[in-house]
C-alpha positions in Angstrom: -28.3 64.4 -19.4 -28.9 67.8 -21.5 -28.2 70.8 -20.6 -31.5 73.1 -19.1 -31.4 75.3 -22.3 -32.0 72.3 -24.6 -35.4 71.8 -22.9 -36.2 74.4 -24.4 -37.5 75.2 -28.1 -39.0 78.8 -29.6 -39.1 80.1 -25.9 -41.4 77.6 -24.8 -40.7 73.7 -23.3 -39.7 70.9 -25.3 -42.1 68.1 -23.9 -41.4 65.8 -26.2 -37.3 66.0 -25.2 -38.7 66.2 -21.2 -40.7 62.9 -21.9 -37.6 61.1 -23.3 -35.5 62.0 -20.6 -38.1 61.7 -17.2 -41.5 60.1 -16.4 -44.5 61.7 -18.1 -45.4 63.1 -14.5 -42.3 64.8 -13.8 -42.9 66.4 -17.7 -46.2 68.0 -17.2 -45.1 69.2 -13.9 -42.2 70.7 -15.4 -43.8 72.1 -18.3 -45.8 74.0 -16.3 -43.0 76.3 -14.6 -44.0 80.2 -16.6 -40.9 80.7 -18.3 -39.7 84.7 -19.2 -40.9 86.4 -22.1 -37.6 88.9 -21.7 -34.7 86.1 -21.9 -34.0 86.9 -18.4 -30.8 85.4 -16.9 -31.5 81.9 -14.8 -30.6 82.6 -11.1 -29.5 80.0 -8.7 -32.3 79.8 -5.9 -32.7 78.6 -2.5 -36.6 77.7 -3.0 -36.8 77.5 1.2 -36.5 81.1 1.7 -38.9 83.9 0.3 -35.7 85.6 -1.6 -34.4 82.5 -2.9 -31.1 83.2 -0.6 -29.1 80.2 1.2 -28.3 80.9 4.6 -26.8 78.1 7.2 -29.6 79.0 9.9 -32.3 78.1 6.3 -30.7 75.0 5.8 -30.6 74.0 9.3 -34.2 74.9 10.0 -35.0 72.8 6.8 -32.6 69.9 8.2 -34.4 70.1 11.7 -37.6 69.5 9.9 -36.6 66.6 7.8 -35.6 64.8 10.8 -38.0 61.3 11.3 -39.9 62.5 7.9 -40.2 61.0 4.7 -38.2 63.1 2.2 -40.5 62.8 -1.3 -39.3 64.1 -4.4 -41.8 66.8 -6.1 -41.7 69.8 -8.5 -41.2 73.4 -6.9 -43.6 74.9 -8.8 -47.4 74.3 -9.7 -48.0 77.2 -12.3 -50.0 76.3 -15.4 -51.7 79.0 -17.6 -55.0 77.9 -19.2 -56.5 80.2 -21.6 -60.2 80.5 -21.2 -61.6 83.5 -23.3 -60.1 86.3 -25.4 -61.9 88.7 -26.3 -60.8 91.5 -29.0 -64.2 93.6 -28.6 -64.9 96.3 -31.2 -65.4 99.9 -29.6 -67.7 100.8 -27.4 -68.6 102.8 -23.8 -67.6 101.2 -20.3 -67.0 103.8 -17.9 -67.6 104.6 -14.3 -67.9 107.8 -12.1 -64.7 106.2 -10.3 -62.6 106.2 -13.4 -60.1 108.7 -14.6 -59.1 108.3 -18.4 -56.1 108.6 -19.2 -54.2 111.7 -20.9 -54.1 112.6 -24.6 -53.2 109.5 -26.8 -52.5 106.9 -24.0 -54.5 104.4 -22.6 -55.0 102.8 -19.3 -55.1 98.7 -18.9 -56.8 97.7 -15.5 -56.1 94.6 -14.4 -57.2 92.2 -11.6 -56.9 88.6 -10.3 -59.0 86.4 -7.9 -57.7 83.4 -6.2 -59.0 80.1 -4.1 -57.2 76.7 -3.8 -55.0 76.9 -6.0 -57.0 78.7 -8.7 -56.8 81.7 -10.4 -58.5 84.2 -12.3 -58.1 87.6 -14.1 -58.8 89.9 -16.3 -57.1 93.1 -18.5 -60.0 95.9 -19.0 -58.4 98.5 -21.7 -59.9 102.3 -22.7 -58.9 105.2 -24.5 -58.6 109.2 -23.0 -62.5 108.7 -24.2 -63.5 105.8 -21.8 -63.5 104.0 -24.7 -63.8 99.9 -25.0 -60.4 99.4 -26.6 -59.7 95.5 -25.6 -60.4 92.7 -23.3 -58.5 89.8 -22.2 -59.1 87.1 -19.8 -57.2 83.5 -18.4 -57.8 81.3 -16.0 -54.9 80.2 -14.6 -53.3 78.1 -11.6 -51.2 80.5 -8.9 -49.8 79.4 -5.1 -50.6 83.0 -4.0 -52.8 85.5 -4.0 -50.2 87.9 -5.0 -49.0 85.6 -7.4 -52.6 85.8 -9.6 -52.1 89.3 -9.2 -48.6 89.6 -10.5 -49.9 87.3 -13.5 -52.3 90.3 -14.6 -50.2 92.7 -14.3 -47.5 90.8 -16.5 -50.0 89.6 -19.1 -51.2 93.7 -19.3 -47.1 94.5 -19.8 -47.1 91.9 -22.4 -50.2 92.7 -24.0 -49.4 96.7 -24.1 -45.6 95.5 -25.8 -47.3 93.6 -28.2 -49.6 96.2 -29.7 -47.3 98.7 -28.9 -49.0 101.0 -26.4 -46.0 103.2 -25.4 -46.7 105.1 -22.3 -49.7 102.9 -21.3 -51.0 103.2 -17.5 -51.3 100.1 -15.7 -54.0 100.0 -12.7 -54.1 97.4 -10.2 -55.9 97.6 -6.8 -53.0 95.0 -5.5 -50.5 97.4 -3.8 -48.2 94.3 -3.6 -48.3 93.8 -7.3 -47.8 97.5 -8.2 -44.7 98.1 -6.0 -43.1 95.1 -7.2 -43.6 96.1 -10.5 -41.7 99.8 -10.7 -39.2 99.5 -7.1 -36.0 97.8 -7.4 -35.9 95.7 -4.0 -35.4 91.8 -4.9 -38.6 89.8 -5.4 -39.6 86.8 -4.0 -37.9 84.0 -6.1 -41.3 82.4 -7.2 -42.3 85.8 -8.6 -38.8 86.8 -10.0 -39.2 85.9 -13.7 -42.6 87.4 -13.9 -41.0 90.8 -12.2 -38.2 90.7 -14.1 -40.1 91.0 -17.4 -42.1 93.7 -16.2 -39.2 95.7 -14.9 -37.8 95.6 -18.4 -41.1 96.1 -20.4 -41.7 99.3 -18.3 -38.1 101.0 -18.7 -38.1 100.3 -22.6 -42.1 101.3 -23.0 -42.2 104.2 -20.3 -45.1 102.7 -18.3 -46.5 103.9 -15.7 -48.1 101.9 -13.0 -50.5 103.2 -10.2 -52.2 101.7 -7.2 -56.3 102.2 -7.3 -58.8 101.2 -5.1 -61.2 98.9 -5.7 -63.9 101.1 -6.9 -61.8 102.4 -9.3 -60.9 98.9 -10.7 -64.2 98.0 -10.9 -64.5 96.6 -14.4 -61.5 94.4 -14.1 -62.3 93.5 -10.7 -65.6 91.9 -11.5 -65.0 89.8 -14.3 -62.3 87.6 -12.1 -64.9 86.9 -9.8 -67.5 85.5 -12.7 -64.7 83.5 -14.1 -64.5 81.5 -11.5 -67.2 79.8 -12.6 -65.8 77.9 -15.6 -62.2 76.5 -13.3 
């Protein structure tokens, strides 16, 4: 059996290598874990605790509740992106008596998920010290959590501001969860580690800055989620 590297090809999954070596089910299951964007080291995880740490009392109280049940084998993770519009929009006003431009020559990326069953969507809103349209992106994804859509925005905003090289950009998020994971250094929960991790590096080599708003505030990413919806 290869090693775990050698599924992988250019950063992304090798299905063709995954079908060869287990079922077609087991592949697209597989192919659908996100994989880090930052080369982040693998970590050995304990998926039956929220920080992916083994404990004896964990394992029993997973024992105990395999006892008289059915044991079926089944992949960890059910994460797929699906891209559903980009939209690189030419310049143009959308502002709001709730939102504060940003400084100088630095501009702000707000960014918001929705979630149901399963689902996910969300949106990246991006403007200039002008309130200036710079850019708009959007996916539809699949998430297990709420927080988990919301982490996904905020890491497709990192990547987005590192790819057109938006050095001390502002990310806004009106998910409190997603903000503090992004900038504190206590352990994330194992199924959001990756994502973190790429964030956490983004932001100490770009100098971003990332800040908690309410919803008013985030009001033009906060609706388009919402409208998405309607094409999962």
């Amino acid at each position: 059996m290869p090693f775990a590297e050698e599924f992988l090809k250019d950063g992304k999954w090798n299905i063709r290598m995954l079908r060869e070596c287990i079922s077609a089910t087991e592949a697209e299951l597989i192919s659908q874990i996100l994989i880090s964007q930052t080369s982040s080291p693998d970590k050995l995880i304990w998926h039956f605790d929220s920080k992916g740490r083994y404990t004896v009392k964990s394992g029993y109280k997973q024992a105990l509740a395999l006892v008289n049940r059915p044991v079926a084998t089944t992949a960890l993770f059910l994460i797929m992106y699906a891209s559903a519009a980009t939209a690189n929009l030419d310049s143009c006003s959308l502002t709001s008596p709730w939102w504060i431009p940003p400084h100088g020559c630095s501009v702000k990326l707000n960014c918001d998920a929705a979630f149901k069953d399963s689902k996910a969507a969300f949106d990246i809103v991006v403007r200039d010290s002008t309130g200036c349209l710079c850019y708009v992106l959007g996916n539809c994804c699949h998430a297990i959590s709420p927080t988990h859509a919301e982490i996904i925005a905020v890491h497709s905003a990192c990547s987005l501001a590192f790819n057109r090289g938006w050095l001390n950009a502002i990310m806004e998020s009106n998910s409190q969860v997603a903000i503090s994971l992004s900038f504190l250094d206590s352990p994330p929960p194992w199924c959001l580690a990756a994502l973190v991790d790429d964030i956490r590096l983004w932001s100490s080599s770009m100098q971003l800055s990332f800040l908690w708003v309410n919803r008013e505030r985030n009001q033009a990413a906060d609706w388009f989620p919402v409208t998405r919806f309607q094409t999962l």
